[in-house]
PAKE-274650 format. One record per residue (C-alpha): x, y, z; residue in one letter. Coordinates in steps of 0.1 Angstrom, whole numbers. Layout:
+-------+-------+-------+-------+
:  east : north :    up : pamar :
+-------+-------+-------+-------+
:     X :     Y :     Z :     a :
...
+-------+-------+-------+-------+
// end
This chain:
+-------+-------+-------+-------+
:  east : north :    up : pamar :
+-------+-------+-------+-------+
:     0 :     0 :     0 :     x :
:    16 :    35 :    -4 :     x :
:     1 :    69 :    11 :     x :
:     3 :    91 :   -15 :     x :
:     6 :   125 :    12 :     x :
:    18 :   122 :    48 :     x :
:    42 :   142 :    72 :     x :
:    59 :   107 :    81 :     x :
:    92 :   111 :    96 :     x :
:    94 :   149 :    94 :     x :
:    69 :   151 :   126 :     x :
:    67 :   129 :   155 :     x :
:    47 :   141 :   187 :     x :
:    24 :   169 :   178 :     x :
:    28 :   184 :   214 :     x :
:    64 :   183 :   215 :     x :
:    78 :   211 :   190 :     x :
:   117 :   194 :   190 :     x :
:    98 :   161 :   171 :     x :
:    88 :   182 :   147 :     x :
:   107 :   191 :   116 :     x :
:    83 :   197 :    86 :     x :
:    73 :   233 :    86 :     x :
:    95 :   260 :    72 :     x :
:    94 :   298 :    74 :     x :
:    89 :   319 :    50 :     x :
:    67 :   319 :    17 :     x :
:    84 :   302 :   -17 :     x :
:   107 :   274 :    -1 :     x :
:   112 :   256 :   -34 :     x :
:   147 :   246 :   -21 :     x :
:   133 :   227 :     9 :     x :
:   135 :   191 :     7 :     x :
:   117 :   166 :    28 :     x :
:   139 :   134 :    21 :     x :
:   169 :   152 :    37 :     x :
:   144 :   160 :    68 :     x :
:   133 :   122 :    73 :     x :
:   139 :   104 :   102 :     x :
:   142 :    68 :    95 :     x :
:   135 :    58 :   132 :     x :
:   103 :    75 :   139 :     x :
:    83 :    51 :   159 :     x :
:    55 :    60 :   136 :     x :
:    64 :    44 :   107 :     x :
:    64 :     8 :   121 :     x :
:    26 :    17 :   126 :     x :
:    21 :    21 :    93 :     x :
:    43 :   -10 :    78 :     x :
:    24 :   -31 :   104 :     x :
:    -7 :   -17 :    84 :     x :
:     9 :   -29 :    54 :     x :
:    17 :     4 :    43 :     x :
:    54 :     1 :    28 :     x :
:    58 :    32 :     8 :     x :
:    50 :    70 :    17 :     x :
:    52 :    98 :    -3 :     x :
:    66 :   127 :    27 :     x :
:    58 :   162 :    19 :     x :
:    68 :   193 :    37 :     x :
:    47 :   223 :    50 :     x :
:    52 :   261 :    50 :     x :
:    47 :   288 :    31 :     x :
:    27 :   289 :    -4 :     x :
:    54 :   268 :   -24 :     x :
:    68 :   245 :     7 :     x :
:    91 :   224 :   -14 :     x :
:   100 :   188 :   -30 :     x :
:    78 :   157 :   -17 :     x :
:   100 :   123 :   -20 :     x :
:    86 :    89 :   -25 :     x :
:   103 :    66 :     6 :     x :
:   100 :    32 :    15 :     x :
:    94 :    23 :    50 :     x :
:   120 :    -1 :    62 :     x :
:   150 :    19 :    60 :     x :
:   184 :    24 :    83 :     x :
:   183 :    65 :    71 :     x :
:   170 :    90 :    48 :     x :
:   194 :    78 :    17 :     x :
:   185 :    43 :    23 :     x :
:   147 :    47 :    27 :     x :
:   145 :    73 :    -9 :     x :
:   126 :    51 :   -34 :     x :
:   121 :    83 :   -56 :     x :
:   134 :   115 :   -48 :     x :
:   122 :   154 :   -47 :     x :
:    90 :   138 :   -75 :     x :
:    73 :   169 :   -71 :     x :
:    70 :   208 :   -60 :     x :
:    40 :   216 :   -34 :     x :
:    20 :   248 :   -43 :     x :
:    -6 :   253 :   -14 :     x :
:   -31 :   274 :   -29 :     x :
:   -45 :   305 :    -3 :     x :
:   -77 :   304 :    10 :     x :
:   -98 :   327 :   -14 :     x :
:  -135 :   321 :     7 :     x :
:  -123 :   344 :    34 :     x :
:  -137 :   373 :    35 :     x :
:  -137 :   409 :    59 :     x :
:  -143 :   393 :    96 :     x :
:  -133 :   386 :   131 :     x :
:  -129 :   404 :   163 :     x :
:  -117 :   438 :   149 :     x :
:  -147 :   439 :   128 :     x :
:  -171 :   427 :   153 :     x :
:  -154 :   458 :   174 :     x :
:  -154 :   479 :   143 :     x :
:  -197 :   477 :   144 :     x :
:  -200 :   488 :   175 :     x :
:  -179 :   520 :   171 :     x :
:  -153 :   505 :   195 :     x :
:  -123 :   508 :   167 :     x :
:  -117 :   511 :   133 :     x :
:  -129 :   486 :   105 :     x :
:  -101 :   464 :    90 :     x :
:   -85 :   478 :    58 :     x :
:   -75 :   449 :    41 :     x :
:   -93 :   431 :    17 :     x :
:   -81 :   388 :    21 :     x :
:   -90 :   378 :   -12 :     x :
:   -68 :   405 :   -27 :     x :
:   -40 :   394 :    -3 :     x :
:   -42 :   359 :   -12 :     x :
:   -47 :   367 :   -49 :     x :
:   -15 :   387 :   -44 :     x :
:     6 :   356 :   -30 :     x :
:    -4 :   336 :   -58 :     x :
:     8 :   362 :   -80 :     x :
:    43 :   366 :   -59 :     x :
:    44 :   324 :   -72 :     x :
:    36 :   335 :  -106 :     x :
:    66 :   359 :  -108 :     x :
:    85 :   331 :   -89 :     x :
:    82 :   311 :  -116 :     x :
:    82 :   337 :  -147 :     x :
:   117 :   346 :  -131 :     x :
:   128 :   308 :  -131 :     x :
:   119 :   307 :  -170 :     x :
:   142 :   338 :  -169 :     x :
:   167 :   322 :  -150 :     x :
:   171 :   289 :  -175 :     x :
:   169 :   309 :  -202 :     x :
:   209 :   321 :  -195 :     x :
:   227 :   294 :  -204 :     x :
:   253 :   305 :  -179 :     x :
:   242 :   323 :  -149 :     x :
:   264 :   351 :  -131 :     x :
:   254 :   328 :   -97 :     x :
:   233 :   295 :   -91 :     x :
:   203 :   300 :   -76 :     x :
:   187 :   272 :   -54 :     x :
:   153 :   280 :   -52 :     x :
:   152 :   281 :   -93 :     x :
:   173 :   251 :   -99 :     x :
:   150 :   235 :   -74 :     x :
:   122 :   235 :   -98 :     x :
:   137 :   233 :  -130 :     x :
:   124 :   194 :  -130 :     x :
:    89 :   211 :  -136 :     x :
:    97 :   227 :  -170 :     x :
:    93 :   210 :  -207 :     x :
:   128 :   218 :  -206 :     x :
:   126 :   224 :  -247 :     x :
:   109 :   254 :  -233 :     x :
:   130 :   258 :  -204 :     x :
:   163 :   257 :  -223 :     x :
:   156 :   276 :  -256 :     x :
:   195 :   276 :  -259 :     x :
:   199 :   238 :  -264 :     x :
:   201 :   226 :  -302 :     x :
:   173 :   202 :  -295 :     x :
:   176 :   187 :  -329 :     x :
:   205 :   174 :  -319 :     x :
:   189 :   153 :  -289 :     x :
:   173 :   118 :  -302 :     x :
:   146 :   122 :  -269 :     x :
:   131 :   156 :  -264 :     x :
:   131 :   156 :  -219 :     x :
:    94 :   155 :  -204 :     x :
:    92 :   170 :  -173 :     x :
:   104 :   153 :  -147 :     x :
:    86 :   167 :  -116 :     x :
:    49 :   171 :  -108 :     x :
:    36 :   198 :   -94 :     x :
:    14 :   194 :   -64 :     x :
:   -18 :   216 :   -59 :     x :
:   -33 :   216 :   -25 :     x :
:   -66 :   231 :   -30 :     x :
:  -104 :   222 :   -20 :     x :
:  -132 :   243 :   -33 :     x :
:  -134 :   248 :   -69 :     x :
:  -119 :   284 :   -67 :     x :
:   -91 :   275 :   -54 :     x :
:   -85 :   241 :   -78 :     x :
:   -89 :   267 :  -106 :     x :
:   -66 :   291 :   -93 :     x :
:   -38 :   267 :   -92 :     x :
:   -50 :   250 :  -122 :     x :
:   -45 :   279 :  -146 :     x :
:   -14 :   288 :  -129 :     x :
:     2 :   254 :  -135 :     x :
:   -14 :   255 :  -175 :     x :
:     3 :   286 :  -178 :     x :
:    40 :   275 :  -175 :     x :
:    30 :   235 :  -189 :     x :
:    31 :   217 :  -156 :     x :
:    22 :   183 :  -150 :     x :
:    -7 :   187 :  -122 :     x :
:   -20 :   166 :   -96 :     x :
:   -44 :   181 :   -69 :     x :
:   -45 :   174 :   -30 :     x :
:   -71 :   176 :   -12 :     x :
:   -94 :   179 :   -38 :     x :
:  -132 :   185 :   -17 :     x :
:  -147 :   199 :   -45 :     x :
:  -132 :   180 :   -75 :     x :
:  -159 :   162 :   -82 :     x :
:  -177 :   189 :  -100 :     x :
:  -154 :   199 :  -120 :     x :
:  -146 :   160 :  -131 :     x :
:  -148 :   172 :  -172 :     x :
:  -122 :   195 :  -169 :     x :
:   -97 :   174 :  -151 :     x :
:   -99 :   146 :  -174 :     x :
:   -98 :   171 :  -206 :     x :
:   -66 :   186 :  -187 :     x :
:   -53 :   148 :  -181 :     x :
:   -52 :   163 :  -140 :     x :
:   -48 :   138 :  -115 :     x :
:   -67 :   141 :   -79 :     x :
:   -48 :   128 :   -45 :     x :
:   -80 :   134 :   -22 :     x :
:   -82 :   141 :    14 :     x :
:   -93 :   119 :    42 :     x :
:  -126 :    99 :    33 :     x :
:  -136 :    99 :    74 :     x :
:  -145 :   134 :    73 :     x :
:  -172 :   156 :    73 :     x :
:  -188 :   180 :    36 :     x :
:  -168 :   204 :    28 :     x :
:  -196 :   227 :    31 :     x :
:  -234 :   225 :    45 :     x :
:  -246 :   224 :    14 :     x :
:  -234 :   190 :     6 :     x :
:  -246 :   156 :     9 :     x :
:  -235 :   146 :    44 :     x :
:  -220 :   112 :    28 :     x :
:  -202 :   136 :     2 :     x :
:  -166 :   127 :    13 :     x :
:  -176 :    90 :    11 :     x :
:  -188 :    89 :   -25 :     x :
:  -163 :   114 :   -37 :     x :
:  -140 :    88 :   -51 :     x :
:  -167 :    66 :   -70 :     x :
:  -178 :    96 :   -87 :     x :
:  -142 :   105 :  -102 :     x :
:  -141 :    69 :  -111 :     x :
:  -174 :    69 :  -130 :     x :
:  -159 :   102 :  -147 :     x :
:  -124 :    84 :  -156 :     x :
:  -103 :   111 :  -132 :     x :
:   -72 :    94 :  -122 :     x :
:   -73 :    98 :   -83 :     x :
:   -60 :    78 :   -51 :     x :
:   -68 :    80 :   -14 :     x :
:   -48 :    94 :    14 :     x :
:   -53 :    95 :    51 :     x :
:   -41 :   127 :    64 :     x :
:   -56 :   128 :   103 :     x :
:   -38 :   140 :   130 :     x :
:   -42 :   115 :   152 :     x :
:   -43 :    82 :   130 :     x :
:   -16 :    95 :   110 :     x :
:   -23 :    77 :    78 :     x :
:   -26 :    42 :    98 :     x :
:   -63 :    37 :    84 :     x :
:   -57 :    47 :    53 :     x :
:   -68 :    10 :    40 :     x :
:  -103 :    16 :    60 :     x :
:  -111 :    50 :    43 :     x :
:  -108 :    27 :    11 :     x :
:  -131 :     0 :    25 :     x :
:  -154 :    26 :    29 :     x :
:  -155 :    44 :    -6 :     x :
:  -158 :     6 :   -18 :     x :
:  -190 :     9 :     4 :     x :
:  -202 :    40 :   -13 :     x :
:  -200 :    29 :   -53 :     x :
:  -165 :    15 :   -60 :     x :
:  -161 :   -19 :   -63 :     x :
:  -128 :   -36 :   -37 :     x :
:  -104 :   -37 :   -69 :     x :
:  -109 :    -2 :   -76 :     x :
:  -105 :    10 :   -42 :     x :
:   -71 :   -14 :   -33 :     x :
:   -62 :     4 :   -69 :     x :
:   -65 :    38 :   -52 :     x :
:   -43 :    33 :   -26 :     x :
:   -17 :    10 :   -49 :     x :
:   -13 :    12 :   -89 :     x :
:   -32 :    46 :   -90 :     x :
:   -11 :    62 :   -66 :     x :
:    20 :    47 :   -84 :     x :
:     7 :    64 :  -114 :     x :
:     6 :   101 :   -99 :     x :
:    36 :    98 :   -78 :     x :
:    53 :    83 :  -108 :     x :
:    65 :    55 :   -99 :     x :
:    37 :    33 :  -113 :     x :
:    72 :    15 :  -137 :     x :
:    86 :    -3 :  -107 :     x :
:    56 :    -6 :   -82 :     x :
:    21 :    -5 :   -74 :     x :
:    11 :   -39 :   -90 :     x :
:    23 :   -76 :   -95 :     x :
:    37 :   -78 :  -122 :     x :
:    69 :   -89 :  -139 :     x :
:    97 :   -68 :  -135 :     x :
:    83 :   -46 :  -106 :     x :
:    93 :   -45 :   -74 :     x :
:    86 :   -71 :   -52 :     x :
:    59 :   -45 :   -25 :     x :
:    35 :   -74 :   -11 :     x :
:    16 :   -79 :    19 :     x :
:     0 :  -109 :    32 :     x :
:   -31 :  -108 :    53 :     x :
:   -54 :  -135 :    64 :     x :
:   -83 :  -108 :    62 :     x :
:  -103 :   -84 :    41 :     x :
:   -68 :   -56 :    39 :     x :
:  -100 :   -32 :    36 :     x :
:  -120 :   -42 :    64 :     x :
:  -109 :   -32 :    98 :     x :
:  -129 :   -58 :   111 :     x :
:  -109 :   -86 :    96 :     x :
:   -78 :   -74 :    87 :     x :
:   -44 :   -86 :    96 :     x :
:   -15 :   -84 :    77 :     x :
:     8 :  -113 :    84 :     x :
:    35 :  -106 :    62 :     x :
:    53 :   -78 :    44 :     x :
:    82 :   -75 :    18 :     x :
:   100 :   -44 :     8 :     x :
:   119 :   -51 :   -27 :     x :
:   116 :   -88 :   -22 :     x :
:   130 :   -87 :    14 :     x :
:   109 :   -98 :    42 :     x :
:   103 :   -69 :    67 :     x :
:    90 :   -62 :   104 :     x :
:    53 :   -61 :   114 :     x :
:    66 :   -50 :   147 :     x :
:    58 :   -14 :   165 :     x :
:    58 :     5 :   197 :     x :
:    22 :    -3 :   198 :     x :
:    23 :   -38 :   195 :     x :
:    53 :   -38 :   222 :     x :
:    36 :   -22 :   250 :     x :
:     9 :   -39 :   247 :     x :
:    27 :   -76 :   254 :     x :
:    46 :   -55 :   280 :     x :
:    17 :   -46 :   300 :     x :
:    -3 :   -80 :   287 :     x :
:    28 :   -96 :   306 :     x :
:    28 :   -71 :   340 :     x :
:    -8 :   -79 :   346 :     x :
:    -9 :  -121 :   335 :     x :
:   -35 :  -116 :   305 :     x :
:   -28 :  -140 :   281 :     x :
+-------+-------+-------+-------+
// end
């Protein structure tokens, strides 16, 4: 199973701000990197591989680009060890453009008690998004000199992103047999449809290959996203509408929908506390709600291969892959019944052990439960 979007191994105990490494200051970190970041011995991750979960795509927060996601496999003795695909994609988190004139000094402001708030936070978050568009438009800039006066991080960063035919207009490319595809994704984390389209004609604009997280709202705008060949990495199924004016069993039918449409999506299970542990369950229930088991196993294996672009060496059983199984003596998407029994990383047999499982046979022992 892979996760297509977690913080695993950049933060471990939420209360305890020295666990916790995946949130940078500032506003374009392009040069931030989350494989460099991971910690291989999080007691998290055994959680997850006991799960069955064997392959996690670890993204970093802060700011409105926050950096490079890496694909990393979960039995691993450090970072370099556990990359299984490295910096795939750039995260664009796009601003919340539903807020609107509010809060304390308004409420103040109405009953004469201070002066009404000036500025206006769809024009501020418009204005961040065009701060990335510059970012960007200055990159092109930047590739376009074949020899920079100095190397600059935050461009080079990103230059994975670029039809580099584009990118390098300098390069003969009649002279190269295989014209270079980009080789990054770029990662829009948006929910309503404003915001989907905000990032969605920002990535069109410079050729980007596009995937959107979170996603709430992508299911009515399924026509577009196929047309535009946009894949979908949606938020936790266990959750509530985005809005009141959606079916209360919204989030749970979400993913059949953009499977009738013939949107490329997967599942991800992004809560705080479970920390993508159930991320198996939130399939079982979408199968409940419309898709059938082999297309909900497929969101959280082949299809999340496909958009984290590593669907040539994993994410199915097939000759020539990876060897990424689990064994269980149970429905995998039935918390009920599920129970993985075995699991092999790249054909080696690994762990099912975890903290979890340890205290509990600790205590199990100090009490004589058997």
């Amino acid at each position: 199973l892979i996760t297509p979007e977690t913080d695993l191994g950049l933060n471990e105990i939420n209360s305890v701000r020295a666990t916790q490494d995946g949130r940078e200051v500032g506003e374009i970190n392009a040069n931030i990197r989350a494989a460099v970041a991971y910690n291989s011995d999080s007691k998290v991750i055994g959680t997850l591989r006991s799960n069955g979960i064997l392959l996690a795509n670890v993204v970093p927060e802060g700011g409105i680009i926050s950096g490079s996601s890496s694909v990393m496999q979960l039995d691993a003795w450090n970072w370099e060890d556990a990359a299984y695909k490295l910096d795939n994609g750039i995260h664009f988190h796009v601003p919340n453009l539903s807020a609107a004139r509010g809060g304390r000094a308004a409420f103040l402001a109405q009953l004469g008690l201070g002066a009404a708030p000036q500025a206006d936070p769809l024009k501020l978050a418009m204005d961040r998004v065009e701060n990335v568009r510059k970012f960007f438009n200055d990159a092109k800039a930047y590739f376009a000199n074949a020899h920079p006066e100095h190397v600059n991080v935050k461009f080079e960063s990103v230059k994975g992103l670029f039809n580099e035919m584009e990118a390098f207009p300098n390069v003969n490319w009649s002279l190269v047999k295989k014209a270079l595809r980009p080789q990054q994704t770029f990662f829009v984390h948006a929910e309503t449809i404003k915001e989907i389209q905000v990032g969605l004609e920002l990535a069109k604009e410079f050729g980007f290959k596009t995937v959107i997280i979170g996603g709430s709202d992508s299911w009515k705008i399924t026509d577009y996203l196929k047309e535009n060949n946009v894949g979908v990495i949606l938020g936790e199924t266990h959750s509530l509408p985005l809005t009141q004016d959606d079916d209360v069993d919204q989030p749970y039918k979400t993913p059949y929908l953009l499977q009738q449409a013939g949107v490329l999506f997967a599942l991800s299970d992004t809560h705080a506390e479970s920390r993508g542990m159930n991320l198996m369950f939130n399939a079982g229930t979408a199968a409940a709600y419309g898709l059938t088991k082999e297309q909900a196993l497929s969101a959280i294996t082949l299809n999340a291969a496909k958009i984290l672009g590593v669907d040539e060496i994993t994410g199915s059983l097939e000759k020539g892959k990876d060897a990424n199984i689990i064994i269980s003596n149970g429905d995998i998407l039935d918390m009920k019944t599920s129970n993985v029994t075995q699991a092999f990383i790249q054909g080696r047999e690994v762990s099912l052990d975890n903290k979890q499982k340890q205290l509990n046979e600790r205590y199990k022992y100090k009490y004589g439960i058997k």
